[in-house]
Backbone as a ProteinNet text record, in pm:
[ID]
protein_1_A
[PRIMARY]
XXXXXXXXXXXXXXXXXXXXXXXXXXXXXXXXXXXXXXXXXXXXXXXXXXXXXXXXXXXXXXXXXXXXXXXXXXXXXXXXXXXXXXXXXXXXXXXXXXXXXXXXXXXXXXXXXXXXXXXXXXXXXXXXXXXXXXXXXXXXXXXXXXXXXXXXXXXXXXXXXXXXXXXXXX
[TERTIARY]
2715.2	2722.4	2603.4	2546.5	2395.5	2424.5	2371.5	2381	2364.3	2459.6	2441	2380.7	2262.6	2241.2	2208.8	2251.2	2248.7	2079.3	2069.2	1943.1	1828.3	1924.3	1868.4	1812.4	1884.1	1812.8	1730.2	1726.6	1592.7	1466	1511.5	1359.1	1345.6	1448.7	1384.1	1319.3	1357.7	1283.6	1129.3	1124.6	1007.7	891.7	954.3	907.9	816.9	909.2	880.5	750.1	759.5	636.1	526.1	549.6	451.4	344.5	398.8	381.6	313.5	412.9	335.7	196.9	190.7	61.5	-10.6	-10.1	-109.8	-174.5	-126.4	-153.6	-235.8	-255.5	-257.5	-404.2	-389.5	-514.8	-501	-405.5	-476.7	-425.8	-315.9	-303.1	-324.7	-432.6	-459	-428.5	-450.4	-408.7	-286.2	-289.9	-189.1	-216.3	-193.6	-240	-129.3	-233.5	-129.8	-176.6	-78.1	-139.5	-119	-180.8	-167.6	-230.4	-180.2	-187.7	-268.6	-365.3	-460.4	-542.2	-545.3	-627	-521.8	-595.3	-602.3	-645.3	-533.8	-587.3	-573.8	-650.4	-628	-597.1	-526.6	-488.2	-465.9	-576.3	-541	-382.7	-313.2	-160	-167.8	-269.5	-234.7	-247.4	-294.3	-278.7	-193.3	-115.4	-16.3	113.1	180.2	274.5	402.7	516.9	637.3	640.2	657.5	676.6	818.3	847.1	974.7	1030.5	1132.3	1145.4	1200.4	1107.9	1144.1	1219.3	1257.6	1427.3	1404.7	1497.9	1512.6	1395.4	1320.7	1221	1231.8	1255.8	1286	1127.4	1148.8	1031.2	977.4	835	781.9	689.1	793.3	719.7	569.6	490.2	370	226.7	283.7	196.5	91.9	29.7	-44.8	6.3	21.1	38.6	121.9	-34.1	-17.4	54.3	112.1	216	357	409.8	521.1	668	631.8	786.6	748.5	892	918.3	1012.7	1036.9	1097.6	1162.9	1290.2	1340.5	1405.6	1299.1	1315.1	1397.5	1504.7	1586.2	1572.5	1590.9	1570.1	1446.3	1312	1172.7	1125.2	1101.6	1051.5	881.3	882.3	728.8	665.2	542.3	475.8	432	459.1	451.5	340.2	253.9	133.3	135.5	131.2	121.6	-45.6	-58.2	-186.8	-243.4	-191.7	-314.9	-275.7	-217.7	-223.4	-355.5	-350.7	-425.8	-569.8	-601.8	-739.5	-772	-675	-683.9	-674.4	-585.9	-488.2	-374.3	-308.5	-172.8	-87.3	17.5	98	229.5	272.9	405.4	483.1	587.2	709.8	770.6	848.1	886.3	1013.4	990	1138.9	1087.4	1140.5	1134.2	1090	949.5	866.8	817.3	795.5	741.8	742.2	650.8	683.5	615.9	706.7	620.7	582.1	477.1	382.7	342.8	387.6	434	287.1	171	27.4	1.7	34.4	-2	62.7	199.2	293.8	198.4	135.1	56.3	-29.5	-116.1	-176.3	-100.5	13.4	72.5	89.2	80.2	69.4	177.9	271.4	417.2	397.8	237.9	227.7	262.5	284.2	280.1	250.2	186	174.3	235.2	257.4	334.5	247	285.4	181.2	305.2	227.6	288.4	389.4	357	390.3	289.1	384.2	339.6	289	130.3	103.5	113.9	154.7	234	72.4	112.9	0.5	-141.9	-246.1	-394.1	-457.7	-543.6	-620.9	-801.3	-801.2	-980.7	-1046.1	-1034.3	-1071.4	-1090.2	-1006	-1009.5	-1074.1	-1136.8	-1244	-1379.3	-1476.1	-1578.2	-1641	-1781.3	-1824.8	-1856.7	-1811.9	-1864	-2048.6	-2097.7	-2214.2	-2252.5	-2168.7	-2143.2	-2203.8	-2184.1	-2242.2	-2153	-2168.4	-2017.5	-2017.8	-1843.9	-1732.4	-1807.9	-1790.9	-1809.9	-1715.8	-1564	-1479.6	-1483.7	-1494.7	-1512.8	-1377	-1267.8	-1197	-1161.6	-1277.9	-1292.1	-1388	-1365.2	-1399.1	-1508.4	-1481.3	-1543.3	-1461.2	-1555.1	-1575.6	-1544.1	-1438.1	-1421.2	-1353.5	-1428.6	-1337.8	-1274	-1157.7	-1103.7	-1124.8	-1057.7	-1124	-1095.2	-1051.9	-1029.8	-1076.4	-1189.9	-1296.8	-1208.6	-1133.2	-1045.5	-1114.8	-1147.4	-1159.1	-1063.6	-1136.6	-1013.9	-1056.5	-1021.4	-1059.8	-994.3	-1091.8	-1019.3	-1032.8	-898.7	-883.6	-891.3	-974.2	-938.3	-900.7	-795.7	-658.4	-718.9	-782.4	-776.9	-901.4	-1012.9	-1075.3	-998.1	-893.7	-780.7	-723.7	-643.2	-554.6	-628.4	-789.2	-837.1	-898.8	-928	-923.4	-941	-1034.3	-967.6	-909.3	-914.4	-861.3	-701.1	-731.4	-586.1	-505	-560.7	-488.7	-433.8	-475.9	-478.3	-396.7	-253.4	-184	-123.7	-160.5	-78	-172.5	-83.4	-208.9	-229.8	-344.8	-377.9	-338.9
2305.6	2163.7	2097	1995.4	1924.6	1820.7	1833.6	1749.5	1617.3	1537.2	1401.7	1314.6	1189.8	1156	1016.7	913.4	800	698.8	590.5	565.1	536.4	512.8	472.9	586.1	724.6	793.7	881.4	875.2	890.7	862.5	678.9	614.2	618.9	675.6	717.9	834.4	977.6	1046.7	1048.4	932.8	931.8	865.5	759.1	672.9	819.2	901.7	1008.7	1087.3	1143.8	1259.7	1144.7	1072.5	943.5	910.1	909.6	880.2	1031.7	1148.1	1310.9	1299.6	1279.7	1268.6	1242.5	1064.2	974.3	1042.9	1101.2	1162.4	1320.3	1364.3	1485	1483.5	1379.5	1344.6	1426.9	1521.3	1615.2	1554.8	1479.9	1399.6	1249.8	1183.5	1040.8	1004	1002	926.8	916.2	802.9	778.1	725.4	832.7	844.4	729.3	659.1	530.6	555.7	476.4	461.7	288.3	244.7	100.2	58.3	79.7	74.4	219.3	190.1	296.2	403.7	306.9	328.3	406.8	495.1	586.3	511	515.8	454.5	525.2	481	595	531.5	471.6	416.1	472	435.7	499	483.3	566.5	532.5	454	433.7	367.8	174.2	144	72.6	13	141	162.4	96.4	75.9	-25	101.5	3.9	101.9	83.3	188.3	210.9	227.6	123.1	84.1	119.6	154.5	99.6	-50.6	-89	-226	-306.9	-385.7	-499.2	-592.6	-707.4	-774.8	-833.4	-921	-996.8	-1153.9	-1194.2	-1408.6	-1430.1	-1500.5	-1505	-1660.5	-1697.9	-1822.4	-1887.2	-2026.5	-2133.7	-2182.6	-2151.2	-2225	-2151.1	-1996.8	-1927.8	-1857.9	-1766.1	-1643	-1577.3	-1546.7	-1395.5	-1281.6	-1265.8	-1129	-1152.3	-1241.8	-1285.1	-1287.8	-1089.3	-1119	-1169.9	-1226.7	-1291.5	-1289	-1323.4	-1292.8	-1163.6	-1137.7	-981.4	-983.2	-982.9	-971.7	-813.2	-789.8	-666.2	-670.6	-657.5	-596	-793	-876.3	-1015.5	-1097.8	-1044.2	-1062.8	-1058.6	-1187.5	-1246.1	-1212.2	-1126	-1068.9	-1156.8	-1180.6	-1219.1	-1100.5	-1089.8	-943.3	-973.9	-888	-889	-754.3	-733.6	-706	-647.4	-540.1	-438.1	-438.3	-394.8	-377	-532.8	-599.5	-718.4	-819.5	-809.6	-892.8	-854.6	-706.6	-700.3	-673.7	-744	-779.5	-617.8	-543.3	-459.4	-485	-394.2	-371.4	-421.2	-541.7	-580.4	-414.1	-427.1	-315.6	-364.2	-283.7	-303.8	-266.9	-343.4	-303.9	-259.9	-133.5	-63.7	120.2	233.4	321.3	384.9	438.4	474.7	398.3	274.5	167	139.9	152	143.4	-23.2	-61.9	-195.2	-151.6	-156.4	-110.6	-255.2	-208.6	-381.7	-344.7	-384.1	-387.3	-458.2	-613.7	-730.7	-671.2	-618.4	-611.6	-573.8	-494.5	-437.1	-529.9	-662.1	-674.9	-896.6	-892.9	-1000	-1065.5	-1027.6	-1099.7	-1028.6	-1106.1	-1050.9	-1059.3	-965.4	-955.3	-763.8	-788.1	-632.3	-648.1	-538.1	-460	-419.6	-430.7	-382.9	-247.5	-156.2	-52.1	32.3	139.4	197.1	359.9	392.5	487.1	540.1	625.4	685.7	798	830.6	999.7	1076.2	1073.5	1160.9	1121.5	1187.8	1209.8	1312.3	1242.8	1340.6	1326.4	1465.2	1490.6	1422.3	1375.7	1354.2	1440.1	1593.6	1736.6	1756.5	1689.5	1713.8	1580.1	1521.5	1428.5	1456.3	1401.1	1387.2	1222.5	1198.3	1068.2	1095.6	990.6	949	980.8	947.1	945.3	822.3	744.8	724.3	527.9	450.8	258.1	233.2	173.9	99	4.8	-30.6	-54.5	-182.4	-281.6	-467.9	-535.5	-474.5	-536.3	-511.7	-602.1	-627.1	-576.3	-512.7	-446.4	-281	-279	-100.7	-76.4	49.9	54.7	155.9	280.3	384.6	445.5	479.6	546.5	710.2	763.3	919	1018.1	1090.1	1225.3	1288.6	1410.4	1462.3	1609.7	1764.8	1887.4	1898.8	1777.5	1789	1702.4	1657.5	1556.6	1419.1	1374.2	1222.7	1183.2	1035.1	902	865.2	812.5	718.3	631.4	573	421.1	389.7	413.7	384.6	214.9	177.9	47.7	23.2	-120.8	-172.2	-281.7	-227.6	-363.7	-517	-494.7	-616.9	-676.6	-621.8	-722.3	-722.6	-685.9	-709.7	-842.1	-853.8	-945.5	-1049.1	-1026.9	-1175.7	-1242.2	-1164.2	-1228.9	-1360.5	-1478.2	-1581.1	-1608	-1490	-1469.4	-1382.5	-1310.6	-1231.8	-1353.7	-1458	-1549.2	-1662.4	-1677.7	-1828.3	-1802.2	-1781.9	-1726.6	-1848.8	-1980.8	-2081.9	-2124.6	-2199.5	-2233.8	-2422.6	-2443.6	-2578.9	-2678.5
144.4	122.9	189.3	127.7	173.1	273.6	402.5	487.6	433.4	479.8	476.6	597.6	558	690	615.4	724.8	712.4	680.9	644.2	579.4	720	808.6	911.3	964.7	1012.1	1070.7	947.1	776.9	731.3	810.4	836.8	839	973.6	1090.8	1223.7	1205.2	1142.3	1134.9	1027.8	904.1	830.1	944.3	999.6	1118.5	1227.1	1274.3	1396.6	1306.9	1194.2	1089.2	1049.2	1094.6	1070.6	1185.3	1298.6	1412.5	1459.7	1440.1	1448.6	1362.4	1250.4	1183.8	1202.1	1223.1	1348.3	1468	1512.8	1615.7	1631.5	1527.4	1477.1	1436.3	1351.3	1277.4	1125	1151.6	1035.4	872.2	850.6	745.4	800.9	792.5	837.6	741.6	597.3	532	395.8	350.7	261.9	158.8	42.9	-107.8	-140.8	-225.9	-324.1	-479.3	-576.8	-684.5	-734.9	-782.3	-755.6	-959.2	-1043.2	-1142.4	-1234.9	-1259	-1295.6	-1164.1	-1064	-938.1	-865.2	-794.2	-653	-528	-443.2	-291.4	-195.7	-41	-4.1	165.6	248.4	384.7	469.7	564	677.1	743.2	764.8	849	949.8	1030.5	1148.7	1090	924.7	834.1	760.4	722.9	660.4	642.6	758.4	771.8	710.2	697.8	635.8	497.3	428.3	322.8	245.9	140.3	70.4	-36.2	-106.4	-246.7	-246.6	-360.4	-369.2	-308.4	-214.3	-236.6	-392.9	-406	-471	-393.5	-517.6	-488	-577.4	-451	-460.5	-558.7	-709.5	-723.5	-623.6	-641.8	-573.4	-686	-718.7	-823.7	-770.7	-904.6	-856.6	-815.6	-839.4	-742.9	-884.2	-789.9	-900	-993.3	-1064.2	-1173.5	-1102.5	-996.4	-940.5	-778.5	-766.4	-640.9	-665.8	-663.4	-704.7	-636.6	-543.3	-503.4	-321.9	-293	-135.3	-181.2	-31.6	-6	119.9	132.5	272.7	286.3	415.3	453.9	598.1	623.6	773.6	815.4	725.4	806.5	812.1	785	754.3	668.7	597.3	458.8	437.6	333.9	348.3	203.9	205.3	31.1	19.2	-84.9	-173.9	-288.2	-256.6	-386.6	-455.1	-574	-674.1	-702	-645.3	-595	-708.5	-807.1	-953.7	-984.6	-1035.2	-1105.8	-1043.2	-894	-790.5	-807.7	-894.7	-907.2	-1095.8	-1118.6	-1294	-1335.4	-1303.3	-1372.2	-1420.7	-1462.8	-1520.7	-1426.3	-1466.8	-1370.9	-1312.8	-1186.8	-1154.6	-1184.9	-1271.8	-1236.3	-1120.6	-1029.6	-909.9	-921.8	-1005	-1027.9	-1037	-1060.1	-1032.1	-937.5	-975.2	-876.2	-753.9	-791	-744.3	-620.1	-511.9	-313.2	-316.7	-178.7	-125.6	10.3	14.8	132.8	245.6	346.7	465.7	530.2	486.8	526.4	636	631.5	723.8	858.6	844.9	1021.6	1070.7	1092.4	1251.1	1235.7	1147.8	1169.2	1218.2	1211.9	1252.3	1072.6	1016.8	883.6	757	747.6	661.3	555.4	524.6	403.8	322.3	199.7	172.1	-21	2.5	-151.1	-230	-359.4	-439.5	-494.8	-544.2	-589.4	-664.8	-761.3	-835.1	-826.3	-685.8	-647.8	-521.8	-447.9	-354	-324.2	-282.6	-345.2	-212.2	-120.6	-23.9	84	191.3	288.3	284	292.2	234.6	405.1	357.1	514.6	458.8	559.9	509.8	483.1	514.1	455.1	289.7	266	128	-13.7	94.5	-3.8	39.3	-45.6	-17	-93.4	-42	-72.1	-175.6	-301.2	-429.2	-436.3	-552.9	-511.8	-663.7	-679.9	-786.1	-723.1	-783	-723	-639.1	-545.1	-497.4	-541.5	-485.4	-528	-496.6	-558.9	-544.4	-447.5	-471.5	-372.7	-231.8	-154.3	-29.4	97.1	-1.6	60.3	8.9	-51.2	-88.5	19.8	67.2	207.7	180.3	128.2	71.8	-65.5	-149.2	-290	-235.9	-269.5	-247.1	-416.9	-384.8	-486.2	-363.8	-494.2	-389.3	-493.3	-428.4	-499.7	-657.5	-734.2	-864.5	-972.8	-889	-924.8	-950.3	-894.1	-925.5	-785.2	-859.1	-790.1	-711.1	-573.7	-457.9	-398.5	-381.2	-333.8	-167.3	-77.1	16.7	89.2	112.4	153.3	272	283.1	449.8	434.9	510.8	523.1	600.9	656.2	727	708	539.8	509.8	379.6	324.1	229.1	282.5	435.8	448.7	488.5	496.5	566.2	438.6	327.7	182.3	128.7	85.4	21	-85.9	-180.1	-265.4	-276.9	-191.5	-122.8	-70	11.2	100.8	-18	-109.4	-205.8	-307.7	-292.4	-402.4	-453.1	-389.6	-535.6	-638.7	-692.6	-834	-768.6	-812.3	-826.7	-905.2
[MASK]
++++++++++++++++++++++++++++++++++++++++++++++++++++++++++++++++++++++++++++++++++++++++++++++++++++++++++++++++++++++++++++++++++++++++++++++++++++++++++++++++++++++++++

C-alpha cells in the first residue's frame, strides 16, 4: 500500500531538496516552459513553485495580467510569462505552475508559465553563439546537449521592469 503523506509535509520536504540543491550547486537551476520558450532560474530566484489557485481576475488591467492569487493568505499579481512577451496566452490549468518570483525579492509578484521542466545543472548548457536576446531580462542565450534553446532569466531586472510593473490599461 502507497504511503500517504499530507500536502504540507510534500512541500516541507520539496522545500528541504530545494534548499539541498541550493547548496550543492550541482542542480542550480530550474527548467521552465513559458509558452513556446525554455527558461532557465536560478533557485536561489525561484521562489515556490504551484499549481495554479483560483485566480480573482483584475478589471482594467493587461491581457497578459492574469488575475490575483491567494496563496496560504498572500495575494500575489500573477503574470502570464508568454502572454507578457506577446506569446501564446496559459491556460492556468493542467500542466500549468505559478512560480512566486517577487517573495525573496519583497515583491508578491509571480509567473504564470506552462509547465515545469524539473531541476538542470549548469553542466549541461553551453553559450549560444547565436544575437542576443533584446529583452533586458534575458540574462544569457544557452543550448543544452540536444541543441534546444534556453533562455536564462533575471528576476530582478524582470521585477524592476516598466513594462513588467505597468499592468493597467490607460
Amino acid at each position: 500500500m502507497a504511503k500517504r503523506i499530507s500536502l504540507r509535509e510534500f512541500q516541507e520536504s520539496l522545500v528541504r531538496r530545494l534548499a539541498e540543491a541550493q547548496t550543492g550547486d550541482r542542480r542550480a537551476l530550474l527548467g521552465l516552459q513559458a509558452g513556446s520558450e525554455n527558461w532557465l532560474i536560478d533557485l536561489t530566484d525561484s521562489g515556490e513553485i504551484l499549481p495554479v489557485p483560483p485566480l480573482s481576475p483584475v478589471p482594467l488591467t493587461r491581457p497578459w495580467f492574469g488575475g490575483v492569487a491567494n496563496v496560504r493568505g498572500t495575494l500575489f499579481g500573477v503574470v502570464d510569462f508568454s502572454a507578457f512577451q506577446q506569446g501564446a496566452p496559459i491556460s492556468p490549468a493542467g500542466h500549468a505552475r505559478l512560480v512566486l518570483v517577487g517573495a525573496k525579492h519583497g515583491i508578491n509578484s509571480a509567473i504564470l508559465v506552462s509547465r515545469a521542466l524539473g531541476l538542470r545543472s549548469r553542466e549541461d548548457f553551453e553559450a549560444d553563439q547565436g544575437e542576443a536576446d533584446p529583452r533586458p531580462w534575458v540574462a544569457q542565450r544557452l543550448r543544452d546537449n540536444q541543441n534546444r534553446l534556453w533562455l536564462k532569466l533575471d528576476v530582478p531586472k524582470l521585477l524592476a521592469h516598466p513594462g513588467f510593473l505597468d499592468a493597467g490599461i490607460e
